[in-house]
N, CA, C and O atoms as a CHARMM CRD file, in Angstrom:
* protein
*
  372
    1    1 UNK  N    291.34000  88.41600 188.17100 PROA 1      0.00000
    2    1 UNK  CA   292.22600  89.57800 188.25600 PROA 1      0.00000
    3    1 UNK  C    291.53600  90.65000 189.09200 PROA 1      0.00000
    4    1 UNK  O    290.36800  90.98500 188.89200 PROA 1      0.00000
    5    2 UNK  N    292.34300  91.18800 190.07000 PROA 2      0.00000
    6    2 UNK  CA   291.63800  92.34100 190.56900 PROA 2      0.00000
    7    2 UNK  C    290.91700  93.63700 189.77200 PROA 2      0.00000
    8    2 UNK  O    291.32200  93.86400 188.63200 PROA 2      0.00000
    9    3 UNK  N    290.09600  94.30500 190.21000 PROA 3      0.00000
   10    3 UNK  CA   289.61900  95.28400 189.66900 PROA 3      0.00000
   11    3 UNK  C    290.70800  96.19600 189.57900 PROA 3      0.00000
   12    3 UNK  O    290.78800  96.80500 188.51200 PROA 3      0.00000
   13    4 UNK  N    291.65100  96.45600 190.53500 PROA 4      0.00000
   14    4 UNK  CA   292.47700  97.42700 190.81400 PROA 4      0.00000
   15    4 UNK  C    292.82500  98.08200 189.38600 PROA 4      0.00000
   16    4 UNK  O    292.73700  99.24500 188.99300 PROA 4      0.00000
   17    5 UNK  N    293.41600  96.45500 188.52300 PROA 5      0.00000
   18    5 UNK  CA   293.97900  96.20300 187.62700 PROA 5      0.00000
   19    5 UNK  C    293.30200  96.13200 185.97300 PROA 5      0.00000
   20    5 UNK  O    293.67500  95.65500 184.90100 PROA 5      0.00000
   21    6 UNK  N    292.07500  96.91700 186.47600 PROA 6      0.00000
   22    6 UNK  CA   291.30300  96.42800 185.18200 PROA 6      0.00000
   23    6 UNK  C    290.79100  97.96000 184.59100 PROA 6      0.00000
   24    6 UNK  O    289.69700  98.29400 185.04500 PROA 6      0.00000
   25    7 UNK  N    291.28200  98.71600 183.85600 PROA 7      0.00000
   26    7 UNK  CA   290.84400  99.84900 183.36300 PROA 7      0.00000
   27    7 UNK  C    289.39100  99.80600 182.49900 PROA 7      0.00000
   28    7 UNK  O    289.63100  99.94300 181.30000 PROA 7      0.00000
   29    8 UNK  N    288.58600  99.72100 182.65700 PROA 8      0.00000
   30    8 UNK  CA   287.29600  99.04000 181.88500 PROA 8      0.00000
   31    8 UNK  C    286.90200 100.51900 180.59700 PROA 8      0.00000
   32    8 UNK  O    286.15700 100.55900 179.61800 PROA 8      0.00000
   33    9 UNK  N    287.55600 101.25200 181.05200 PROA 9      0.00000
   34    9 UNK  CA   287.29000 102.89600 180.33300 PROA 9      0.00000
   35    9 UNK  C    287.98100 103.48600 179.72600 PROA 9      0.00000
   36    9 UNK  O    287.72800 104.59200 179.24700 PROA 9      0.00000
   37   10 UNK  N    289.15400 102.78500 179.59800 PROA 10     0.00000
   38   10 UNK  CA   290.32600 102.70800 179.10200 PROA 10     0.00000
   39   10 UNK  C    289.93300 102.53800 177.19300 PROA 10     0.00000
   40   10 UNK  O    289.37200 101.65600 176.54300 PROA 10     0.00000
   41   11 UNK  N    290.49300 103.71500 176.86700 PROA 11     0.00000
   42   11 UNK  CA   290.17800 103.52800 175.22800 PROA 11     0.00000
   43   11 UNK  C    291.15600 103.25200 174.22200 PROA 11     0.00000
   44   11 UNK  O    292.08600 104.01200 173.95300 PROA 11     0.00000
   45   12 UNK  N    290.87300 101.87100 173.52900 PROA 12     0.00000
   46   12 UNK  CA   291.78900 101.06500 172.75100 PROA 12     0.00000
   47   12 UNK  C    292.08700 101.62700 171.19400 PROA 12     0.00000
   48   12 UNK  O    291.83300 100.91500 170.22300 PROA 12     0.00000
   49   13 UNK  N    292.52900 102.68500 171.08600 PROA 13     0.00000
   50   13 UNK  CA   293.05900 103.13000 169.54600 PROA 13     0.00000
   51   13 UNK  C    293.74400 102.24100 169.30900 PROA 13     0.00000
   52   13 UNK  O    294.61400 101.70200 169.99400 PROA 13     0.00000
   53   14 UNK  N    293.13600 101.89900 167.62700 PROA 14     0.00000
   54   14 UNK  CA   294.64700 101.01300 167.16100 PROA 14     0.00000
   55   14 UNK  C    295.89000 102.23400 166.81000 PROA 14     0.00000
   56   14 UNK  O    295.89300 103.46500 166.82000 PROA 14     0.00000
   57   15 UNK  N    296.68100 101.41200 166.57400 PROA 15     0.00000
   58   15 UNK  CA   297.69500 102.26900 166.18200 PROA 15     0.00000
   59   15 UNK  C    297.96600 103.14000 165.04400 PROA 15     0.00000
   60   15 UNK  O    297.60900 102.40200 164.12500 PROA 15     0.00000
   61   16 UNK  N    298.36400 104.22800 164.49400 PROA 16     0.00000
   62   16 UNK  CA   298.33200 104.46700 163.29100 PROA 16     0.00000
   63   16 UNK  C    298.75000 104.04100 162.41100 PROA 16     0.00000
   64   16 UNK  O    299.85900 103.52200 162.53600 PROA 16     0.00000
   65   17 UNK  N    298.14100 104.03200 161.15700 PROA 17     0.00000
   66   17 UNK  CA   298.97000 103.05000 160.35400 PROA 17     0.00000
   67   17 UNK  C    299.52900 104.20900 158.69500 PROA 17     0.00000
   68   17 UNK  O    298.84000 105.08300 158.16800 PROA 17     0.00000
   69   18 UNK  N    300.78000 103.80600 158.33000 PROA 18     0.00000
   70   18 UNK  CA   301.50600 105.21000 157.12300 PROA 18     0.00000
   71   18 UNK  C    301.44100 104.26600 156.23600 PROA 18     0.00000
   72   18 UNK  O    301.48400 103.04700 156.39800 PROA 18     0.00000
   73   19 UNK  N    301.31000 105.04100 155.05200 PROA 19     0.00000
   74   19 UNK  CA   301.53700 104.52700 153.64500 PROA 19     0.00000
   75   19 UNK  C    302.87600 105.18700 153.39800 PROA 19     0.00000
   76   19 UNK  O    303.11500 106.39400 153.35400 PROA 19     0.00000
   77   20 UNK  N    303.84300 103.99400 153.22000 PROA 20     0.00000
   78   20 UNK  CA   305.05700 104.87600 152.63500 PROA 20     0.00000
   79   20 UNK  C    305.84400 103.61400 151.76800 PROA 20     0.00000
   80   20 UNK  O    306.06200 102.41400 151.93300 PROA 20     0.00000
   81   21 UNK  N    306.17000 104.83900 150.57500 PROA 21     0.00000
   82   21 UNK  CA   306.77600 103.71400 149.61900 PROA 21     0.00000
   83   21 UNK  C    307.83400 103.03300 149.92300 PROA 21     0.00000
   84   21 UNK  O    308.50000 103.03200 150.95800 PROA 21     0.00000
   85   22 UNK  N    307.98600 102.25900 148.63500 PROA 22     0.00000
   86   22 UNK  CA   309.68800 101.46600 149.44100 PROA 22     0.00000
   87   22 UNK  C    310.74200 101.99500 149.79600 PROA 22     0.00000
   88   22 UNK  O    311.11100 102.76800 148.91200 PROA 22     0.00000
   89   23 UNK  N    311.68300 101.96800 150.96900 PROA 23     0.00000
   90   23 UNK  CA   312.37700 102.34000 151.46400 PROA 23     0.00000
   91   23 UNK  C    313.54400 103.33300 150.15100 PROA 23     0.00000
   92   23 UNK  O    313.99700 104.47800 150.16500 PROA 23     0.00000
   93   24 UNK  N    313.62900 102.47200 149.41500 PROA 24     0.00000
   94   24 UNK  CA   314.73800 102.85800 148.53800 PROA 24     0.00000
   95   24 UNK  C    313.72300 103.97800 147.35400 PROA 24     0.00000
   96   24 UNK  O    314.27400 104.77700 146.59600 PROA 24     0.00000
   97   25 UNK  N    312.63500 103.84500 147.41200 PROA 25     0.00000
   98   25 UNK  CA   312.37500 105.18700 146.04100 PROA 25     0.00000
   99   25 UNK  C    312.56800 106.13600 146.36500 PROA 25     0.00000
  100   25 UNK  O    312.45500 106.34000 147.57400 PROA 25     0.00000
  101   26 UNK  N    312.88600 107.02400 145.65400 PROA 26     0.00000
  102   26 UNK  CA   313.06100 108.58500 145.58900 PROA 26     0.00000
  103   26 UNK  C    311.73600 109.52800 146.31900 PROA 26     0.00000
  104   26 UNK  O    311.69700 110.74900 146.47100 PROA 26     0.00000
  105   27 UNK  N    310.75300 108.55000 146.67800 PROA 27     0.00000
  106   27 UNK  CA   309.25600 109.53800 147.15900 PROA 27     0.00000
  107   27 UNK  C    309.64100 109.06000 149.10800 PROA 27     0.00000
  108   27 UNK  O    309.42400 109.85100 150.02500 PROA 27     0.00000
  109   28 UNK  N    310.03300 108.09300 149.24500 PROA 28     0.00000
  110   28 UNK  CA   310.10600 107.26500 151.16800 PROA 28     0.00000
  111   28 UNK  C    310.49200 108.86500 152.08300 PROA 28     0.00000
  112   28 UNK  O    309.81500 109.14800 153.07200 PROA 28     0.00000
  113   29 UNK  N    311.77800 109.92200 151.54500 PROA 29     0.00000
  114   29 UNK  CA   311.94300 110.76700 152.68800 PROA 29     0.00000
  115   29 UNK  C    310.54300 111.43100 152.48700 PROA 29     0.00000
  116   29 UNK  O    309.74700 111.17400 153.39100 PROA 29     0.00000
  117   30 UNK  N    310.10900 112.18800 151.53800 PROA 30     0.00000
  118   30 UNK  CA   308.91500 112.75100 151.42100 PROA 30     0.00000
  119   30 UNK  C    307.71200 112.16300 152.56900 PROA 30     0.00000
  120   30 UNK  O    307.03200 112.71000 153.43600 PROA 30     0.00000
  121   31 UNK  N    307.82000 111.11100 152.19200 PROA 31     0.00000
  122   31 UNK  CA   305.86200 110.30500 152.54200 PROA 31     0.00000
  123   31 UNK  C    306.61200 109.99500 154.74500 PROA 31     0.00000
  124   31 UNK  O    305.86400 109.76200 155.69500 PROA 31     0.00000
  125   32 UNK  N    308.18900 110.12900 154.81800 PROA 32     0.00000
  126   32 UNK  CA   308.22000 109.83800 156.12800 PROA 32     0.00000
  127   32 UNK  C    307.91000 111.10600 157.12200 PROA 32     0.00000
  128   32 UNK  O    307.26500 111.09100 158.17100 PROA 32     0.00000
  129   33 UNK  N    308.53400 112.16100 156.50500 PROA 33     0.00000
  130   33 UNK  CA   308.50600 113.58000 156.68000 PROA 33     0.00000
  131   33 UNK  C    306.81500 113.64100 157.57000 PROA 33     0.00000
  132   33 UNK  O    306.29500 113.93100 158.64700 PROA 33     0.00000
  133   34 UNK  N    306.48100 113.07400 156.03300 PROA 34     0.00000
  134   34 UNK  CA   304.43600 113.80800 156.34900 PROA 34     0.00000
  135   34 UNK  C    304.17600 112.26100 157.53100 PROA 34     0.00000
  136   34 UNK  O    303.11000 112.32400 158.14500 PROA 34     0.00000
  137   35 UNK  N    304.74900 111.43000 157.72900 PROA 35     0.00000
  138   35 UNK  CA   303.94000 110.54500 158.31500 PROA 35     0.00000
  139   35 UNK  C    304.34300 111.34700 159.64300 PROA 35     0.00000
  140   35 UNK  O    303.44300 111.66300 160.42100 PROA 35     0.00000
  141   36 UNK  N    305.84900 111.72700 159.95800 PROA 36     0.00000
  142   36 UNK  CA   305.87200 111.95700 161.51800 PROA 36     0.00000
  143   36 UNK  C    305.12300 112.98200 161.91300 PROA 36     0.00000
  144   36 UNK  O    304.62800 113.10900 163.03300 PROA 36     0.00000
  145   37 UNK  N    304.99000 114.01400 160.65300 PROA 37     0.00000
  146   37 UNK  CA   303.77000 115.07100 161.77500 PROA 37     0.00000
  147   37 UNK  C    302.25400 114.63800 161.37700 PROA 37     0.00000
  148   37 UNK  O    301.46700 115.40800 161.92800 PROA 37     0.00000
  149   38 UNK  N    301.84600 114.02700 160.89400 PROA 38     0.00000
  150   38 UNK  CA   300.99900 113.14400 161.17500 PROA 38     0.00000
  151   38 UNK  C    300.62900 112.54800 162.59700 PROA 38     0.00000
  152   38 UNK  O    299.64600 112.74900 163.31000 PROA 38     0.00000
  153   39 UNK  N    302.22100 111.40700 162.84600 PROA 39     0.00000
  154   39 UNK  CA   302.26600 110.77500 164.11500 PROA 39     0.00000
  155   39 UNK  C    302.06500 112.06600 165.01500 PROA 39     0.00000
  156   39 UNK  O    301.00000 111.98700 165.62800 PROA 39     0.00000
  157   40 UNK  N    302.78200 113.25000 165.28400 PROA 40     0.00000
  158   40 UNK  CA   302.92200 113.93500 166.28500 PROA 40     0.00000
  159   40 UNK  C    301.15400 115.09600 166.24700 PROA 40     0.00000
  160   40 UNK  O    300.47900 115.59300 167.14800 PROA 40     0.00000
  161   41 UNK  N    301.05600 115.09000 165.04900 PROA 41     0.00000
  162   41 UNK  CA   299.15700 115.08200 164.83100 PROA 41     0.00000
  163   41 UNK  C    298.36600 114.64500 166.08000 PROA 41     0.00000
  164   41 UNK  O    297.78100 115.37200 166.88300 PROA 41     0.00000
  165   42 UNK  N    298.50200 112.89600 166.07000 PROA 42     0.00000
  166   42 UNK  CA   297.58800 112.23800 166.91100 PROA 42     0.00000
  167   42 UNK  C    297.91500 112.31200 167.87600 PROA 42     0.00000
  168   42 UNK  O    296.93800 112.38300 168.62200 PROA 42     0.00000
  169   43 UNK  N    299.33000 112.36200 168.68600 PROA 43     0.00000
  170   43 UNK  CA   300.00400 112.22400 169.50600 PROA 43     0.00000
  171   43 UNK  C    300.17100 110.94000 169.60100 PROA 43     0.00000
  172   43 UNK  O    299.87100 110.09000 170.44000 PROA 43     0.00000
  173   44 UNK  N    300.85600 110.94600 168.30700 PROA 44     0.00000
  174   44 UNK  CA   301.95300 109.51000 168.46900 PROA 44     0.00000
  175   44 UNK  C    303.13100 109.52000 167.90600 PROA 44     0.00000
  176   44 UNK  O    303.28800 108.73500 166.97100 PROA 44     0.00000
  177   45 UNK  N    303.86700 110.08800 168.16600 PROA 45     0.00000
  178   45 UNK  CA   305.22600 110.16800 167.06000 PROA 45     0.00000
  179   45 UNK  C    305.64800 108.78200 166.81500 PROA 45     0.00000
  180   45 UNK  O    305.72300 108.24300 165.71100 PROA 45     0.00000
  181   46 UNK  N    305.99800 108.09800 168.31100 PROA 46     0.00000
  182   46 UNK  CA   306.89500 106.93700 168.52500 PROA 46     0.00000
  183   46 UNK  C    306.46800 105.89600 167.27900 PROA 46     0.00000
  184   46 UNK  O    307.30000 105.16300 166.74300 PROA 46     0.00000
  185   47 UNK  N    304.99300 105.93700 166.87900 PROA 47     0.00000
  186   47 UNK  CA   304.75000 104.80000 165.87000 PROA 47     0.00000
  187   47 UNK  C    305.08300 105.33400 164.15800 PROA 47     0.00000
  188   47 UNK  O    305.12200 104.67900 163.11700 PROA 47     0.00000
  189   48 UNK  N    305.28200 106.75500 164.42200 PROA 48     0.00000
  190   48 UNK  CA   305.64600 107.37700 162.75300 PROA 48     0.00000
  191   48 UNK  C    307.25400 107.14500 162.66900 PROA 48     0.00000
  192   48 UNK  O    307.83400 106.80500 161.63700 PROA 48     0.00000
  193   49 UNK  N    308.04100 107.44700 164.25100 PROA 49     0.00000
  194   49 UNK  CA   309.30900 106.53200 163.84100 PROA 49     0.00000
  195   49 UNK  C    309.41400 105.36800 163.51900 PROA 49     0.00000
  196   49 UNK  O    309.90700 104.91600 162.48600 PROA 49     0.00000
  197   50 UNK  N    308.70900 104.53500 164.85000 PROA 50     0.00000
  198   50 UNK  CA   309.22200 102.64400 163.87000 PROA 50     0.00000
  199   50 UNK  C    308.93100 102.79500 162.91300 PROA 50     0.00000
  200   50 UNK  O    309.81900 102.37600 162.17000 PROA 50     0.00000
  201   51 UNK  N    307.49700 103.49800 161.96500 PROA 51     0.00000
  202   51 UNK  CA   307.21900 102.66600 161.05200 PROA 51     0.00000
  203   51 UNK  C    308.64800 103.86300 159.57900 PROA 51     0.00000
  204   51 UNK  O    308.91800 103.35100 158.49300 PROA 51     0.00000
  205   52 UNK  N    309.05600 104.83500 159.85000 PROA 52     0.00000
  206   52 UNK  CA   309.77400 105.30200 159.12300 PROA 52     0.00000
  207   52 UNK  C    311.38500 105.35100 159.34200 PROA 52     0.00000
  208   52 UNK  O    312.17400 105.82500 158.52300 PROA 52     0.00000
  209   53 UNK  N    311.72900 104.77900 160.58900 PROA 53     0.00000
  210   53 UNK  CA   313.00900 104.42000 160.77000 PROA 53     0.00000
  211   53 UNK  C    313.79300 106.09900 160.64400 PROA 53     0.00000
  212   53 UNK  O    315.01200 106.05900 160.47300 PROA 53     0.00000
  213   54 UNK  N    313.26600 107.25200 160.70800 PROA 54     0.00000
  214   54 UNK  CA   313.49100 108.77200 161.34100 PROA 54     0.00000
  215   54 UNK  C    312.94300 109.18800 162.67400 PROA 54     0.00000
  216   54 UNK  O    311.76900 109.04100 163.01200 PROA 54     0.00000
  217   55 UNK  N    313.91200 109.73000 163.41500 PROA 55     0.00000
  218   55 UNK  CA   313.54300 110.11900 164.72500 PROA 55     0.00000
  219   55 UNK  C    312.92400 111.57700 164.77800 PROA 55     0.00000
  220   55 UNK  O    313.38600 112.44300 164.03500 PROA 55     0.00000
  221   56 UNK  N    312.24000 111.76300 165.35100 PROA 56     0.00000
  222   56 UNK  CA   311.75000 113.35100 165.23500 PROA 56     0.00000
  223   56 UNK  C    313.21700 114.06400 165.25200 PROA 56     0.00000
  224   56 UNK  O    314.15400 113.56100 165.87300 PROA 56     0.00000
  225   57 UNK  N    313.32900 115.20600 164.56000 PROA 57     0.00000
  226   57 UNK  CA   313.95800 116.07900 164.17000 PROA 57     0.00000
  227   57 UNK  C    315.52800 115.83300 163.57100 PROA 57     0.00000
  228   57 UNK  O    316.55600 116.48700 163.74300 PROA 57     0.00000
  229   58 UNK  N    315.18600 114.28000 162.58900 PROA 58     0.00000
  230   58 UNK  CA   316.08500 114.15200 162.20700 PROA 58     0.00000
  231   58 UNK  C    316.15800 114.97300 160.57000 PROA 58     0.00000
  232   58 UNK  O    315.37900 114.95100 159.61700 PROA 58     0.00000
  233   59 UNK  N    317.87400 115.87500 160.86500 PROA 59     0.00000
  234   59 UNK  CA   317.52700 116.91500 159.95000 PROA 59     0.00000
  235   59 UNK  C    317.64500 116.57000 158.57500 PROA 59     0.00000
  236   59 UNK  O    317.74800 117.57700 157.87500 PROA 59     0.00000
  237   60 UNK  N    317.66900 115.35300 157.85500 PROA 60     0.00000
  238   60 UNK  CA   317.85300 114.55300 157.05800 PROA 60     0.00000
  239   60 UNK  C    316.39400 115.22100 155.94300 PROA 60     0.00000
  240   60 UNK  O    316.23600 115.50900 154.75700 PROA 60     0.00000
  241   61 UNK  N    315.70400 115.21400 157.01500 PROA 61     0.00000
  242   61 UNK  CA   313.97100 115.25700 156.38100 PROA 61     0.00000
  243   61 UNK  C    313.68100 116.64900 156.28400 PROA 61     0.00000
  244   61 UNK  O    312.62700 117.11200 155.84900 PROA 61     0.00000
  245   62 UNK  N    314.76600 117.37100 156.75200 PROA 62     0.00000
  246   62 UNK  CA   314.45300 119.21500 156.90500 PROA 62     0.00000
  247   62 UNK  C    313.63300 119.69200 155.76700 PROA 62     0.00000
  248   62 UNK  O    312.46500 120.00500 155.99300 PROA 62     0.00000
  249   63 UNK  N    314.08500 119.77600 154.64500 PROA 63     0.00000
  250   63 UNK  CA   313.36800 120.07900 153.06400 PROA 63     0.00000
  251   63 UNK  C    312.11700 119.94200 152.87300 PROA 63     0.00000
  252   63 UNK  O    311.25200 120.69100 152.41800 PROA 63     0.00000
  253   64 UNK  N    312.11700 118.69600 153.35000 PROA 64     0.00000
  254   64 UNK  CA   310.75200 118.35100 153.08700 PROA 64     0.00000
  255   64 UNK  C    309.36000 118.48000 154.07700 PROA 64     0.00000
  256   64 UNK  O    308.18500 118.20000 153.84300 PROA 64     0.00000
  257   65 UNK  N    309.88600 118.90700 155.01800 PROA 65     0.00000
  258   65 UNK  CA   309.25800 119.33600 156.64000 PROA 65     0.00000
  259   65 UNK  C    309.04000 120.94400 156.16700 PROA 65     0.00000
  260   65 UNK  O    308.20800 121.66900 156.71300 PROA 65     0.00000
  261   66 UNK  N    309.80500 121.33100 155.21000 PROA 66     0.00000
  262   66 UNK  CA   309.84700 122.68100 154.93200 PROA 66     0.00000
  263   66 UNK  C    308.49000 122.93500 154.03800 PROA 66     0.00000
  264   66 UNK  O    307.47000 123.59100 154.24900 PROA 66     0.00000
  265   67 UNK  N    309.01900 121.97300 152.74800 PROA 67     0.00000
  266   67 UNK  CA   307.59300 121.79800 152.13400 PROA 67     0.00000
  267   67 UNK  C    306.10000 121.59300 152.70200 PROA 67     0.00000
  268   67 UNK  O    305.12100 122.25200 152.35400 PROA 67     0.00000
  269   68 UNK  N    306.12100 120.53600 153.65400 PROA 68     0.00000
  270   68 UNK  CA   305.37300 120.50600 154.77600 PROA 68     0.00000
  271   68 UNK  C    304.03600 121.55300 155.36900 PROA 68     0.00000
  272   68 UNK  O    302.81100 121.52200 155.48600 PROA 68     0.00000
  273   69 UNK  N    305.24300 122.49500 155.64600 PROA 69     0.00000
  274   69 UNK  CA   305.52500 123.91600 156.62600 PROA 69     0.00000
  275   69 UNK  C    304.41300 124.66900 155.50600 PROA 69     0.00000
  276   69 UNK  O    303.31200 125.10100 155.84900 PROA 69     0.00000
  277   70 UNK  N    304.80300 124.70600 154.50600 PROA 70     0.00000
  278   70 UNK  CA   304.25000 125.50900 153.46700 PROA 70     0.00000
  279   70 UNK  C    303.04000 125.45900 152.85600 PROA 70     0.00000
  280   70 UNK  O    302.21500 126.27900 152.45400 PROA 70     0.00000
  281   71 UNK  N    303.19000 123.88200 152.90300 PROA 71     0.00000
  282   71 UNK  CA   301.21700 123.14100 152.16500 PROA 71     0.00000
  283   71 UNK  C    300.55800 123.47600 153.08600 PROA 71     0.00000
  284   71 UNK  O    299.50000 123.96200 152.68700 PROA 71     0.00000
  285   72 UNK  N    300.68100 123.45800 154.59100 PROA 72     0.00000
  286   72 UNK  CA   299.90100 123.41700 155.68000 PROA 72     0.00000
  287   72 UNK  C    299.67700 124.84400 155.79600 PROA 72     0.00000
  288   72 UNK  O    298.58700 125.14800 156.28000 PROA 72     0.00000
  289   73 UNK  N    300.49200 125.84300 155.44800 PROA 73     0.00000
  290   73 UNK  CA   300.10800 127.16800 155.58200 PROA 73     0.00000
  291   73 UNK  C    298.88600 127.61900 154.70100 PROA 73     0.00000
  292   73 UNK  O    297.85300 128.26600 154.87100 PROA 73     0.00000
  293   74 UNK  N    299.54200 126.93100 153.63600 PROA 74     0.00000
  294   74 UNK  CA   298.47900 127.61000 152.15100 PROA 74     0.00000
  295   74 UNK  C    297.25000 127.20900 152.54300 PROA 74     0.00000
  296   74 UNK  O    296.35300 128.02300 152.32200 PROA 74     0.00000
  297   75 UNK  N    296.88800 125.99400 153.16200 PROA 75     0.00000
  298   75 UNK  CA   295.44200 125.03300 153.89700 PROA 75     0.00000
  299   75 UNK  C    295.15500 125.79300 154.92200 PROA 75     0.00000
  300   75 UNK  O    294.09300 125.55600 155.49900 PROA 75     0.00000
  301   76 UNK  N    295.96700 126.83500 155.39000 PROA 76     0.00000
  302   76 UNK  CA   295.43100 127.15500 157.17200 PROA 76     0.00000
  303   76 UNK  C    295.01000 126.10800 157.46000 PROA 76     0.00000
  304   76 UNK  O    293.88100 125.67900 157.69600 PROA 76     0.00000
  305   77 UNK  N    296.27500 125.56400 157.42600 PROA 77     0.00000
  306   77 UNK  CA   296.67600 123.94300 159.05900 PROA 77     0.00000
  307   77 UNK  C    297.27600 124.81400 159.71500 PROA 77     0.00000
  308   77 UNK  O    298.41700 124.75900 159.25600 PROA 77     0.00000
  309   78 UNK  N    297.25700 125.83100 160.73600 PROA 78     0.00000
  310   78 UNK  CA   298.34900 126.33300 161.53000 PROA 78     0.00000
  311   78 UNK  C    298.62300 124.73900 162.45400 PROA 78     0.00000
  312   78 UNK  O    299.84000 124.55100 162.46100 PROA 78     0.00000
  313   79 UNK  N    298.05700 123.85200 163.03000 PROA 79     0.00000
  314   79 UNK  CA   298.70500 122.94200 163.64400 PROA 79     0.00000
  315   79 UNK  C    299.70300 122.79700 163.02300 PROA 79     0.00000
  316   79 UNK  O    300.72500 123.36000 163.41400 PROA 79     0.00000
  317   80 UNK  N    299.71100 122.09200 161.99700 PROA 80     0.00000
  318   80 UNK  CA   300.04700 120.87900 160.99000 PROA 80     0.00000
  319   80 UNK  C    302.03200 121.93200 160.83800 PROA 80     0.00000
  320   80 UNK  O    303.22900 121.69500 160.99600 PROA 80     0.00000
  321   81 UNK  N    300.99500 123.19900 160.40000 PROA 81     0.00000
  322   81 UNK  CA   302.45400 124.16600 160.29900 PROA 81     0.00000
  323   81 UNK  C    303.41200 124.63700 161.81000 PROA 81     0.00000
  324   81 UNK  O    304.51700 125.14000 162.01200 PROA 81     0.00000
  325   82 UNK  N    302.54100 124.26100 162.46100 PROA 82     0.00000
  326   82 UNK  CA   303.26500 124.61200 164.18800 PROA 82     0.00000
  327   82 UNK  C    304.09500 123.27800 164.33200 PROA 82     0.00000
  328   82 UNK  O    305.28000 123.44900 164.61900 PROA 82     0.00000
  329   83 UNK  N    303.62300 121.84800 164.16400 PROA 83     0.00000
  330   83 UNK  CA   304.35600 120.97500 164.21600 PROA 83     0.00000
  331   83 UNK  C    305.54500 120.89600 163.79600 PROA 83     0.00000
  332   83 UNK  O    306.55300 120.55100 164.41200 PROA 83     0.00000
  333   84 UNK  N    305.37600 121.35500 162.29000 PROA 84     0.00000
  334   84 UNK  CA   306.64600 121.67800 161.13300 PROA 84     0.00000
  335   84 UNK  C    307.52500 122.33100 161.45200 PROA 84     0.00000
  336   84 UNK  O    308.70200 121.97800 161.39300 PROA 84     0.00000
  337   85 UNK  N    306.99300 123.74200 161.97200 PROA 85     0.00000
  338   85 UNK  CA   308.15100 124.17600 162.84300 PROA 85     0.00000
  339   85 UNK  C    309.03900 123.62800 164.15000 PROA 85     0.00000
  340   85 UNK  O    310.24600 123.57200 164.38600 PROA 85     0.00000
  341   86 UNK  N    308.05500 123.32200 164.74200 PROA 86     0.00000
  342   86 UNK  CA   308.79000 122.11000 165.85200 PROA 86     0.00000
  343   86 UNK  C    309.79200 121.32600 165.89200 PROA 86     0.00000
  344   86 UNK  O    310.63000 121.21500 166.78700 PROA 86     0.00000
  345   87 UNK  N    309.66500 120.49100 164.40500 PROA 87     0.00000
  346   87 UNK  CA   310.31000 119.45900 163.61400 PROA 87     0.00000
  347   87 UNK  C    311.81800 120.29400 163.53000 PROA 87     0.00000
  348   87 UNK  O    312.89800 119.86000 163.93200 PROA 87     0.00000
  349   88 UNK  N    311.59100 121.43000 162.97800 PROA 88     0.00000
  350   88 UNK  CA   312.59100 122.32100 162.55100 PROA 88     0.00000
  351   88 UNK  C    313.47600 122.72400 163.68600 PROA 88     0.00000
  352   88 UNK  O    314.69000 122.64500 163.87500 PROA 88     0.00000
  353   89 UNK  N    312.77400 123.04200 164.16900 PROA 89     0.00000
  354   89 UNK  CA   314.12000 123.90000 165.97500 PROA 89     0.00000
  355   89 UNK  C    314.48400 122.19200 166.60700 PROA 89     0.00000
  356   89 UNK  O    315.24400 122.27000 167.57200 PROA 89     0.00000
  357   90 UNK  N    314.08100 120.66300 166.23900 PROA 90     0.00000
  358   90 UNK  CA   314.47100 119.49000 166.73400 PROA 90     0.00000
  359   90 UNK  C    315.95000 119.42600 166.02100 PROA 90     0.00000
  360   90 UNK  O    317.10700 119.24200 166.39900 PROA 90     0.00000
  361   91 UNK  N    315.17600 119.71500 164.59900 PROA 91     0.00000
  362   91 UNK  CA   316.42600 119.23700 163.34900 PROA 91     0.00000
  363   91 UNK  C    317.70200 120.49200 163.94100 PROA 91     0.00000
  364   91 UNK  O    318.87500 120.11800 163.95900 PROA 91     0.00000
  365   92 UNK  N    317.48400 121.40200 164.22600 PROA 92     0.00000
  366   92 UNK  CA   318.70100 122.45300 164.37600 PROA 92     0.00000
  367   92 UNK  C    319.58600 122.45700 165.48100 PROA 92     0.00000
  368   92 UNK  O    320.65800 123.06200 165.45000 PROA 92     0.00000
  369   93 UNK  N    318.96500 121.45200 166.99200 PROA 93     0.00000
  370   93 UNK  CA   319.53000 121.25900 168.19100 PROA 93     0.00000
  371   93 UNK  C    321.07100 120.06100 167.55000 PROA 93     0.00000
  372   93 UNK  O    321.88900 119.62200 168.35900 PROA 93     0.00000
């Protein structure tokens, strides 16, 4: 193979991986909520959707993005809480 074609420096993250309960318990919107700003954390959303089947700013998860919004404040996560908001002006378009 050509060199052209060979990124040798190129750095292989695996992917992230979410703990989220079964689809159907009463905790899945909660644990998907925290996985996508998580995903959007690392800069990966796209893998906190497949693995939660929610698209960023789907407003389904609003509540709990809210809650979110709030733990991350009380922690001074301003990221974590900047994301949340993010999530929020997605969910309102």
């Amino acid at each position: 193979m050509s060199r052209a074609f060979v990124n040798e420096d190129a750095t292989h993250e695996p992917e992230p991986r979410y703990v989220l309960p079964p689809r159907e318990s009463p905790r899945f919107d909660a644990a998907a909520a925290r996985a996508l700003l998580e995903g959007a954390h690392v800069g990966n959303t796209q893998s906190a959707e497949t693995a939660t089947g929610y698209g960023w700013g789907n407003p389904a998860l609003a509540p709990h993005i809210e809650d979110l919004i709030r733990e991350a404040e009380g922690l001074g996560d301003e990221r974590m809480a900047r994301l949340g908001r993010r999530y929020l002006r997605a969910a309102r378009r």
